[in-house]
N, CA, C and O atoms as a Tripos MOL2 file, in Angstrom:
@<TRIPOS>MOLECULE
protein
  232   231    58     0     0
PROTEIN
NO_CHARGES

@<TRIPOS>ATOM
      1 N         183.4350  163.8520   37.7700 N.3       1 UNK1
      2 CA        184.2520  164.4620   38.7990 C.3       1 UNK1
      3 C         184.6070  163.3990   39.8360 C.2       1 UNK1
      4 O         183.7900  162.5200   40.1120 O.2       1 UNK1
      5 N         185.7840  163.4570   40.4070 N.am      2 UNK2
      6 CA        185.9210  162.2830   41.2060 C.3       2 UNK2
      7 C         185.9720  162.3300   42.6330 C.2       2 UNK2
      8 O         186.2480  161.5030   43.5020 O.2       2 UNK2
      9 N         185.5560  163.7740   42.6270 N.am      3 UNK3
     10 CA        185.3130  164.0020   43.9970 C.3       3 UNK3
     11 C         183.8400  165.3620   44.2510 C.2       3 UNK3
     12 O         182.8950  165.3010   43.4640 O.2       3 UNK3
     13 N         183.8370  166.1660   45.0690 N.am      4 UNK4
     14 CA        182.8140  166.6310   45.5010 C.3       4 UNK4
     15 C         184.0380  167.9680   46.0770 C.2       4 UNK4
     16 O         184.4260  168.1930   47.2230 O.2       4 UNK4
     17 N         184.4400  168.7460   44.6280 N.am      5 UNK5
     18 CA        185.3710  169.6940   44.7740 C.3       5 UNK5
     19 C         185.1300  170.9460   45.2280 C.2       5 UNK5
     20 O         186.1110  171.6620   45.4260 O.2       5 UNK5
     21 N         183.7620  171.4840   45.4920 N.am      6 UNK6
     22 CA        182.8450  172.5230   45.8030 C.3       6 UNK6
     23 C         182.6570  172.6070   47.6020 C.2       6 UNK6
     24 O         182.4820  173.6530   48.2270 O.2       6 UNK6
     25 N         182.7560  171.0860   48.2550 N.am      7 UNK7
     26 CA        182.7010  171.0250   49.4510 C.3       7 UNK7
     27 C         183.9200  171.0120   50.3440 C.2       7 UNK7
     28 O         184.0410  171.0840   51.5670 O.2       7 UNK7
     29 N         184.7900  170.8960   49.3450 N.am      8 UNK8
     30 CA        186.5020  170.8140   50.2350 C.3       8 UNK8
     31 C         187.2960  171.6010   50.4970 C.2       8 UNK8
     32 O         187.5090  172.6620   49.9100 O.2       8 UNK8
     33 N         187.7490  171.2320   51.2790 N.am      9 UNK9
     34 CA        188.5750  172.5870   52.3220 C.3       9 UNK9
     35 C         189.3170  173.7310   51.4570 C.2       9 UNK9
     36 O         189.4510  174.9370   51.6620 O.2       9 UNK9
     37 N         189.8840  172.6130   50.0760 N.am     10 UNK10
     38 CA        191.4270  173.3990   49.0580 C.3      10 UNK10
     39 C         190.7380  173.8770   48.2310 C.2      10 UNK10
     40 O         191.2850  174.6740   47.4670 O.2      10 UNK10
     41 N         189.4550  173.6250   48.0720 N.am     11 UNK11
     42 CA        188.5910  174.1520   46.9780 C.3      11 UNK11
     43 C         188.3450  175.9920   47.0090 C.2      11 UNK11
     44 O         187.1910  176.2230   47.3710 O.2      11 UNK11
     45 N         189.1530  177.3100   46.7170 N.am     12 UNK12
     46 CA        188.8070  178.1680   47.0330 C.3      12 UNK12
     47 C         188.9930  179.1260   45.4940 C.2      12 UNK12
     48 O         189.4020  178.5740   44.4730 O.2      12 UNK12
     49 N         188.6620  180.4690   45.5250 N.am     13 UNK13
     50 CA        188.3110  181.1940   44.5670 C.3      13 UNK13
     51 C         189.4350  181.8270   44.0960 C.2      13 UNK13
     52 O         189.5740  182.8230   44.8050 O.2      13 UNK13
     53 N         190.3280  181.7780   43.2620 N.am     14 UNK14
     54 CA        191.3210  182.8530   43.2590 C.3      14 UNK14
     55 C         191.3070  184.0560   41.9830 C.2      14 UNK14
     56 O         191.2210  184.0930   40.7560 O.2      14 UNK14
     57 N         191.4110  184.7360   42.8290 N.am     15 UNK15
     58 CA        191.1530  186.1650   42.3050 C.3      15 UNK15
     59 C         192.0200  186.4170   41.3000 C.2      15 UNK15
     60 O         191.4550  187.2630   40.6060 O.2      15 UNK15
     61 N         193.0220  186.1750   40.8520 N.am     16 UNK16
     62 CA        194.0730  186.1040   39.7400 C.3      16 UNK16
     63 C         193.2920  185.6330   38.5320 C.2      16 UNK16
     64 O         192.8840  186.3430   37.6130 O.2      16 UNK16
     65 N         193.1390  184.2620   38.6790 N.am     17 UNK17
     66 CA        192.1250  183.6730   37.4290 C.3      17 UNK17
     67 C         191.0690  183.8110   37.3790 C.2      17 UNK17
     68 O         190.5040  183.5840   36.3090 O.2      17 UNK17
     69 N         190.3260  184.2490   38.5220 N.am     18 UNK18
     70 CA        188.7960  184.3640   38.4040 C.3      18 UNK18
     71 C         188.0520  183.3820   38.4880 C.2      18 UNK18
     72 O         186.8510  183.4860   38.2380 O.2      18 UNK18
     73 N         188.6550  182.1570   38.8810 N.am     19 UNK19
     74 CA        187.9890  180.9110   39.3130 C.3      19 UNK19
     75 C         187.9760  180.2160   40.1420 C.2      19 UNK19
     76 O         189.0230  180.4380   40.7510 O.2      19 UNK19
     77 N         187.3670  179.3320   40.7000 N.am     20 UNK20
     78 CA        187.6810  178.9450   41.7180 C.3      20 UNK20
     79 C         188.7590  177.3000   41.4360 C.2      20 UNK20
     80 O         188.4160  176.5830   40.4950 O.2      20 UNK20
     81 N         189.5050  177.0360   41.9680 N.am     21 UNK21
     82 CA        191.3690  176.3450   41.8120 C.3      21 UNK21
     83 C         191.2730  175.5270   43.0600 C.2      21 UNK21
     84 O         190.7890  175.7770   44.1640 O.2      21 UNK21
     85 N         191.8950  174.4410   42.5480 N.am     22 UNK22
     86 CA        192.2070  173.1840   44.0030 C.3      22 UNK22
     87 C         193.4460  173.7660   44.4730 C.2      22 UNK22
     88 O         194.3090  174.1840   43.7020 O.2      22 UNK22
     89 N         193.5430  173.7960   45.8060 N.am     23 UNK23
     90 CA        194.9580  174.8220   46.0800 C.3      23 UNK23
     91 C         195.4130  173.4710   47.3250 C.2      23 UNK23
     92 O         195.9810  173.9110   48.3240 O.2      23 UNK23
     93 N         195.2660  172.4630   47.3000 N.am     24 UNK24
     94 CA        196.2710  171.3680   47.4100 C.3      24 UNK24
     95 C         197.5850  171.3080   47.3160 C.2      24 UNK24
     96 O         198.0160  171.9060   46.3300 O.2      24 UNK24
     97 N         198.0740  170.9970   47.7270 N.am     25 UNK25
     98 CA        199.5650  170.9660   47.4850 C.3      25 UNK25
     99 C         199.8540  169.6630   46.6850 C.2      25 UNK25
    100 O         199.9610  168.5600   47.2210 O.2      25 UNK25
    101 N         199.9570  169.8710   45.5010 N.am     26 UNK26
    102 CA        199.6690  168.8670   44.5160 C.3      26 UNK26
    103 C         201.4110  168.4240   43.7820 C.2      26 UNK26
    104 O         201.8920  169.3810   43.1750 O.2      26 UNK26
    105 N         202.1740  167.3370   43.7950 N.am     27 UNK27
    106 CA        203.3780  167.3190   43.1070 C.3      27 UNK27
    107 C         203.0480  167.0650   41.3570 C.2      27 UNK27
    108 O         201.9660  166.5600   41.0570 O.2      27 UNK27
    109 N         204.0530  167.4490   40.2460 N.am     28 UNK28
    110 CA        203.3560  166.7880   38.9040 C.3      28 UNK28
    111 C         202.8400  165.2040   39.4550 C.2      28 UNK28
    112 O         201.6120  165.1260   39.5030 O.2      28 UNK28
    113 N         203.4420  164.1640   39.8010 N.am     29 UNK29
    114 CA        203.0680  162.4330   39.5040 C.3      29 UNK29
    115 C         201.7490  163.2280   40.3290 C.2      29 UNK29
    116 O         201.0300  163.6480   39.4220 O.2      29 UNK29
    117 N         201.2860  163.5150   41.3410 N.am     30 UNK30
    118 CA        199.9730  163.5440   42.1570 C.3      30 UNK30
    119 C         198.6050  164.0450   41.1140 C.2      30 UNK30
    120 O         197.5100  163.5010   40.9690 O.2      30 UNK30
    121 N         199.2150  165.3970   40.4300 N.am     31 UNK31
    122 CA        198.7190  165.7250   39.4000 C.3      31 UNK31
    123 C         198.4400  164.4230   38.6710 C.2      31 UNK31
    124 O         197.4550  163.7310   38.9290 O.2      31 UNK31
    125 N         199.2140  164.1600   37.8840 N.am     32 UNK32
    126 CA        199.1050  163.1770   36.3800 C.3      32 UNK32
    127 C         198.4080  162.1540   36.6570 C.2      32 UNK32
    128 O         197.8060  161.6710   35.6990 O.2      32 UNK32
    129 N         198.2020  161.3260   38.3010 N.am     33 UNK33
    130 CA        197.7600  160.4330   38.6740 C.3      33 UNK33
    131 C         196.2620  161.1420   38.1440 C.2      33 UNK33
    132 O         195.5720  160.7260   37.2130 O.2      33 UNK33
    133 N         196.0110  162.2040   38.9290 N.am     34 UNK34
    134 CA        194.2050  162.5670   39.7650 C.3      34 UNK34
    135 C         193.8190  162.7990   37.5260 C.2      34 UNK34
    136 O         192.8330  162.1510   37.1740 O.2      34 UNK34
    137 N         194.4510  163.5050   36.4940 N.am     35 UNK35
    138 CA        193.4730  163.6630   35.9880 C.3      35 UNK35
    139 C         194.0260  162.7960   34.7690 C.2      35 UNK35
    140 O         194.0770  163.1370   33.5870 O.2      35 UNK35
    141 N         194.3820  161.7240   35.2830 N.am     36 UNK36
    142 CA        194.7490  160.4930   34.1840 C.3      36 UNK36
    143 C         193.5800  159.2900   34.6900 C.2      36 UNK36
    144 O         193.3350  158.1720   34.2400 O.2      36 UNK36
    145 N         193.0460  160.0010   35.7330 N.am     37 UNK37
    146 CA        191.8760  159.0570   36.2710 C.3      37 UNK37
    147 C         192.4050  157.9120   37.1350 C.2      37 UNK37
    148 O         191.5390  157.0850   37.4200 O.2      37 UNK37
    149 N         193.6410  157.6700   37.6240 N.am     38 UNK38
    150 CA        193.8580  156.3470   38.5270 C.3      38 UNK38
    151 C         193.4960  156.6330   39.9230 C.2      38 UNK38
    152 O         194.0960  156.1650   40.8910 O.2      38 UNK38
    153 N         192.2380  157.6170   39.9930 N.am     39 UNK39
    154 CA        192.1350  157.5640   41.6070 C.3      39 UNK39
    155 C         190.5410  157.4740   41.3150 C.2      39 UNK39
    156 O         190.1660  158.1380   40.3480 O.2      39 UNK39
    157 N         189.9050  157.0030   41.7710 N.am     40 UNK40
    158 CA        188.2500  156.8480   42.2120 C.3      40 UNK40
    159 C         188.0680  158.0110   43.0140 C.2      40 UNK40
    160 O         187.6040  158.9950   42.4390 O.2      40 UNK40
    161 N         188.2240  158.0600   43.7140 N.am     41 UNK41
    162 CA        187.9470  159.4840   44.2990 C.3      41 UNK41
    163 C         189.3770  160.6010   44.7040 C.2      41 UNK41
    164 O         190.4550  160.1800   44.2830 O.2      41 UNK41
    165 N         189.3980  161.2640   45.0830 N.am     42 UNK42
    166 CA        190.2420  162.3990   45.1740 C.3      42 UNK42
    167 C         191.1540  162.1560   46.6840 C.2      42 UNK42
    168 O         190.5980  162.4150   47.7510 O.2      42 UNK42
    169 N         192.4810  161.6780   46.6550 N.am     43 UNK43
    170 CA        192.9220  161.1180   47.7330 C.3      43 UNK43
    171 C         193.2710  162.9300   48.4160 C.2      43 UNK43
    172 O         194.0100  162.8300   49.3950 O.2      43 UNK43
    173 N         193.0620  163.7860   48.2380 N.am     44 UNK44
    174 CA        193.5350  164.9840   49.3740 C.3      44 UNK44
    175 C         191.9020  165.7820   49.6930 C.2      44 UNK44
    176 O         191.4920  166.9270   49.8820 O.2      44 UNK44
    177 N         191.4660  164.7250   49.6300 N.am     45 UNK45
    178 CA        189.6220  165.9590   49.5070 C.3      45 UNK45
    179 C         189.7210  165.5020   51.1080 C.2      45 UNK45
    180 O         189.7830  164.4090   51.6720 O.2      45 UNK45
    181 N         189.7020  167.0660   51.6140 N.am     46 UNK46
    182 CA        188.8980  166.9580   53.0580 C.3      46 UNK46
    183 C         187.8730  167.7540   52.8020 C.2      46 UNK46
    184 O         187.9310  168.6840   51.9980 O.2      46 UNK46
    185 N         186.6400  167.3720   53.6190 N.am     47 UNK47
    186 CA        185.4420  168.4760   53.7350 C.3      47 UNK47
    187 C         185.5420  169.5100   54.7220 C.2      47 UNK47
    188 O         186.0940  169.3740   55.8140 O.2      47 UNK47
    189 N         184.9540  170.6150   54.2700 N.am     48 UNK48
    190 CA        185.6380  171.5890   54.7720 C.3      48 UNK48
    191 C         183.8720  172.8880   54.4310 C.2      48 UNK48
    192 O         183.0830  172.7330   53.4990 O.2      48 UNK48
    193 N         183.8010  173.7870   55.3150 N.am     49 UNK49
    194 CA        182.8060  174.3610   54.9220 C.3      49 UNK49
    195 C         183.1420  175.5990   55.4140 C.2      49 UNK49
    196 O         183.9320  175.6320   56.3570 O.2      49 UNK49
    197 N         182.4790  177.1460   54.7390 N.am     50 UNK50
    198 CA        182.8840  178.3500   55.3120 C.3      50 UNK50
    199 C         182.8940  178.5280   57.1450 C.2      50 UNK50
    200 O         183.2390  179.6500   57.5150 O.2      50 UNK50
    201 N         182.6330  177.7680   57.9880 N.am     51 UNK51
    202 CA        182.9890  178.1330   59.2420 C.3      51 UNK51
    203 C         184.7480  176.9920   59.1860 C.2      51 UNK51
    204 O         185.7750  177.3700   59.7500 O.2      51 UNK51
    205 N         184.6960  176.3410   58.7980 N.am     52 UNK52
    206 CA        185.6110  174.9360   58.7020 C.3      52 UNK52
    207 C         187.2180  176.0670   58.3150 C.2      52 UNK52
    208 O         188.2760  176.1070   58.9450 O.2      52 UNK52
    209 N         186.8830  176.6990   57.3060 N.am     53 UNK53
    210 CA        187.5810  177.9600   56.4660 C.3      53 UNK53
    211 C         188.3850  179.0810   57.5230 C.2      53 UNK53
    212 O         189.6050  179.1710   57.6620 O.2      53 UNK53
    213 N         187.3580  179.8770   58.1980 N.am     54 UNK54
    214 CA        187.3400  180.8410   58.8680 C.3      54 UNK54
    215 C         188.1990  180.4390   60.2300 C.2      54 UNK54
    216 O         189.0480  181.2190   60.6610 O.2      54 UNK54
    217 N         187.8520  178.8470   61.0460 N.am     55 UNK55
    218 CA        188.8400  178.5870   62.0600 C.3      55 UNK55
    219 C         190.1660  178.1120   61.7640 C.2      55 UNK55
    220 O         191.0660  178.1210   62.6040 O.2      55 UNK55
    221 N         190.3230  177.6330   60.4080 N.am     56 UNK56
    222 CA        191.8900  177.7320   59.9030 C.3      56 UNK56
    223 C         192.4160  178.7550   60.1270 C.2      56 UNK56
    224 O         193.2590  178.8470   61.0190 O.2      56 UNK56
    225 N         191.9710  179.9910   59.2130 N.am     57 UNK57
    226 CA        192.3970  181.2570   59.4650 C.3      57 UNK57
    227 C         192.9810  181.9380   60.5380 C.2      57 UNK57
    228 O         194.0450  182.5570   60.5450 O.2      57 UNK57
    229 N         192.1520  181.7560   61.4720 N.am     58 UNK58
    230 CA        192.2190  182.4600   63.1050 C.3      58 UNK58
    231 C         193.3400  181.7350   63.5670 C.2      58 UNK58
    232 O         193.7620  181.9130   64.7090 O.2      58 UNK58
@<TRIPOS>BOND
     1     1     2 1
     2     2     3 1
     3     3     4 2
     4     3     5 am
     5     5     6 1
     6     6     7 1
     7     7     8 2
     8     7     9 am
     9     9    10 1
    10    10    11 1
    11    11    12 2
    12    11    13 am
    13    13    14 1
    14    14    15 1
    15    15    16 2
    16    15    17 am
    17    17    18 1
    18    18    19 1
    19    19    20 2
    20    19    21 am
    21    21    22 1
    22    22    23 1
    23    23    24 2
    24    23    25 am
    25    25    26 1
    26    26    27 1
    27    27    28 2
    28    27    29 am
    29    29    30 1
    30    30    31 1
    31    31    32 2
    32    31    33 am
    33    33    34 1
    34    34    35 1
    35    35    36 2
    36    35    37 am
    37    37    38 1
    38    38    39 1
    39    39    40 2
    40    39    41 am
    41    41    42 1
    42    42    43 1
    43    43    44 2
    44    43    45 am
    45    45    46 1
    46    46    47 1
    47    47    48 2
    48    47    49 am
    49    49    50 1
    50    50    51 1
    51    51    52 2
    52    51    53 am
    53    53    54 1
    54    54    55 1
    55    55    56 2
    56    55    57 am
    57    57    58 1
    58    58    59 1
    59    59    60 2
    60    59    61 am
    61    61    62 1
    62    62    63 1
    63    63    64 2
    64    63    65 am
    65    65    66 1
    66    66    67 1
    67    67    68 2
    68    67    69 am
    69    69    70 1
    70    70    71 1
    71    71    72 2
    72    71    73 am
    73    73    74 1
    74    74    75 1
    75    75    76 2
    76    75    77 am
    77    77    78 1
    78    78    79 1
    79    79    80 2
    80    79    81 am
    81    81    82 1
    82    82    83 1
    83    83    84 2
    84    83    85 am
    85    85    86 1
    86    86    87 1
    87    87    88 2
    88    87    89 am
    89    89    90 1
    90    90    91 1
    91    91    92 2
    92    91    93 am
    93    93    94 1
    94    94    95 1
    95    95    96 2
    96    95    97 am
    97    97    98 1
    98    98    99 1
    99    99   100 2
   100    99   101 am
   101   101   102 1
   102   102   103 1
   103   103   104 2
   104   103   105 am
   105   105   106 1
   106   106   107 1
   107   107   108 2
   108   107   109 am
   109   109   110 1
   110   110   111 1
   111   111   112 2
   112   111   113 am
   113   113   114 1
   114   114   115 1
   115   115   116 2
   116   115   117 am
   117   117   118 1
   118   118   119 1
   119   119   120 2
   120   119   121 am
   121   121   122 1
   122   122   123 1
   123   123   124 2
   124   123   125 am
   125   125   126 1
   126   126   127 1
   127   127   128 2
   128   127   129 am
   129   129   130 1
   130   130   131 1
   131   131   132 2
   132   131   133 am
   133   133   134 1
   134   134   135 1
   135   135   136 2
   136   135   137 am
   137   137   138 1
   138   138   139 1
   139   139   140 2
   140   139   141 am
   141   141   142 1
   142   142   143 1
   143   143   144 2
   144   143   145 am
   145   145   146 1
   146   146   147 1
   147   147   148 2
   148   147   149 am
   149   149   150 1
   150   150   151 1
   151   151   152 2
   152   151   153 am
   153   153   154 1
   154   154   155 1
   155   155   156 2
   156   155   157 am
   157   157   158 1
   158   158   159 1
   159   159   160 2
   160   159   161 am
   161   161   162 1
   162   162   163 1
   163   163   164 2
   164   163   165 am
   165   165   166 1
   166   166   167 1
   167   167   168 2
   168   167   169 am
   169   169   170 1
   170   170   171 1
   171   171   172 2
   172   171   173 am
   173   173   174 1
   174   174   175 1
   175   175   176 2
   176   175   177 am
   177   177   178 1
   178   178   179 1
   179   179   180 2
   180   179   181 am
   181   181   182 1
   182   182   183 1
   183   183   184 2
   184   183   185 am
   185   185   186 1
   186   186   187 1
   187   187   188 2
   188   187   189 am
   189   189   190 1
   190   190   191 1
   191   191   192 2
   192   191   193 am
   193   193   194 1
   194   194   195 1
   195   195   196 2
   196   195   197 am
   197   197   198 1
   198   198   199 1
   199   199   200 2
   200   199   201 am
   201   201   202 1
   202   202   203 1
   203   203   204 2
   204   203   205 am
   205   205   206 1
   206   206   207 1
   207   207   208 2
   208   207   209 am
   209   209   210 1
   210   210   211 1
   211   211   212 2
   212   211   213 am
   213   213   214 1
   214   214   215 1
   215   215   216 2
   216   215   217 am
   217   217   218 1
   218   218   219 1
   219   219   220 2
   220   219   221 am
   221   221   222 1
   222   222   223 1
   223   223   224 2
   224   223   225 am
   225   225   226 1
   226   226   227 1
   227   227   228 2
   228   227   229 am
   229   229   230 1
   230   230   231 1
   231   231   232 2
@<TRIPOS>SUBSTRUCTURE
     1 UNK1         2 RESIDUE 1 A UNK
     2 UNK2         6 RESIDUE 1 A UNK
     3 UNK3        10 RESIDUE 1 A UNK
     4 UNK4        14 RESIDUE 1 A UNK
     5 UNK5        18 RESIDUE 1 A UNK
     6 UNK6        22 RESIDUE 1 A UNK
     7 UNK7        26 RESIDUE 1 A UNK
     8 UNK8        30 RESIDUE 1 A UNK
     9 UNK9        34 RESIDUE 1 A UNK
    10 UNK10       38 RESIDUE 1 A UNK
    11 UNK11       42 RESIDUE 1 A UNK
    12 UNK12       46 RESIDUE 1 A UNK
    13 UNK13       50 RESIDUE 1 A UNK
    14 UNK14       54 RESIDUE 1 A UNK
    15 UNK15       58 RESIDUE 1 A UNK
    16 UNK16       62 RESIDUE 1 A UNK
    17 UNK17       66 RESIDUE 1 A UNK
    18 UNK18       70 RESIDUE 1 A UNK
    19 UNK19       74 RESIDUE 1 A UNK
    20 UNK20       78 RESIDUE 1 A UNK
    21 UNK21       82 RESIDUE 1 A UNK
    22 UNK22       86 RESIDUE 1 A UNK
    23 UNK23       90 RESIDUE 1 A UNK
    24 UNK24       94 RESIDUE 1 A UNK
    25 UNK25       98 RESIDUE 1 A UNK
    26 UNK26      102 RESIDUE 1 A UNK
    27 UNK27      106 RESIDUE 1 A UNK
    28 UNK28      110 RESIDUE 1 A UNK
    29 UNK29      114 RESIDUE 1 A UNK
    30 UNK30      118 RESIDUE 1 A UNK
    31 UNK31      122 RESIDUE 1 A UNK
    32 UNK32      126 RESIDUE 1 A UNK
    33 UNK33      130 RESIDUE 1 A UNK
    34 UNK34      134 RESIDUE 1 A UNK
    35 UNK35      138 RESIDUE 1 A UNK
    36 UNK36      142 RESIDUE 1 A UNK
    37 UNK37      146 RESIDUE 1 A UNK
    38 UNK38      150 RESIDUE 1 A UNK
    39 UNK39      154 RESIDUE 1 A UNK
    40 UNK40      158 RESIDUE 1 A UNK
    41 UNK41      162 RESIDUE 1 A UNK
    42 UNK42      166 RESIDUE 1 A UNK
    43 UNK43      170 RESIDUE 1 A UNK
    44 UNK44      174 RESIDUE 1 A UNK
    45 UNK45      178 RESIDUE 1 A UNK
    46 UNK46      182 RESIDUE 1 A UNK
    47 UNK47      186 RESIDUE 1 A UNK
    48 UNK48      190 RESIDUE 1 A UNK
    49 UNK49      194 RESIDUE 1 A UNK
    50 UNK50      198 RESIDUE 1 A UNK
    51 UNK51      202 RESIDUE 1 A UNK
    52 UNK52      206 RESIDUE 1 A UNK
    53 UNK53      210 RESIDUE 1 A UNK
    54 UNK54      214 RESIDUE 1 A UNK
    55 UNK55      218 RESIDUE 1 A UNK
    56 UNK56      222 RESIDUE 1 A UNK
    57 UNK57      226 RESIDUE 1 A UNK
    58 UNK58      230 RESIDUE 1 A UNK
């Protein structure tokens, strides 16, 4: 994994698929880059935690 996708802000559950989905605003090249592997780590990962979540919201 090239990042720590469980702790980040875009990382959330969607109820449609039943899984939890990077909801990034991702273009195809951004895509093709992240799982063709030319990034070491995940250039849109912010950390983000359920209070982090909740003051977006508000």
């Amino acid at each position: 994994m090239i990042s720590k996708c469980d702790e980040c802000i875009y990382y959330d559950y969607d109820e449609d698929f039943e899984e939890y989905v990077c909801l990034a605003d991702l273009d195809e090249d951004d895509m093709a880059k992240i799982m063709s592997g030319r990034y070491k780590d995940c250039p849109f990962y912010r950390p983000g935690d359920d209070y982090t979540i909740v003051r977006k919201q508000n």
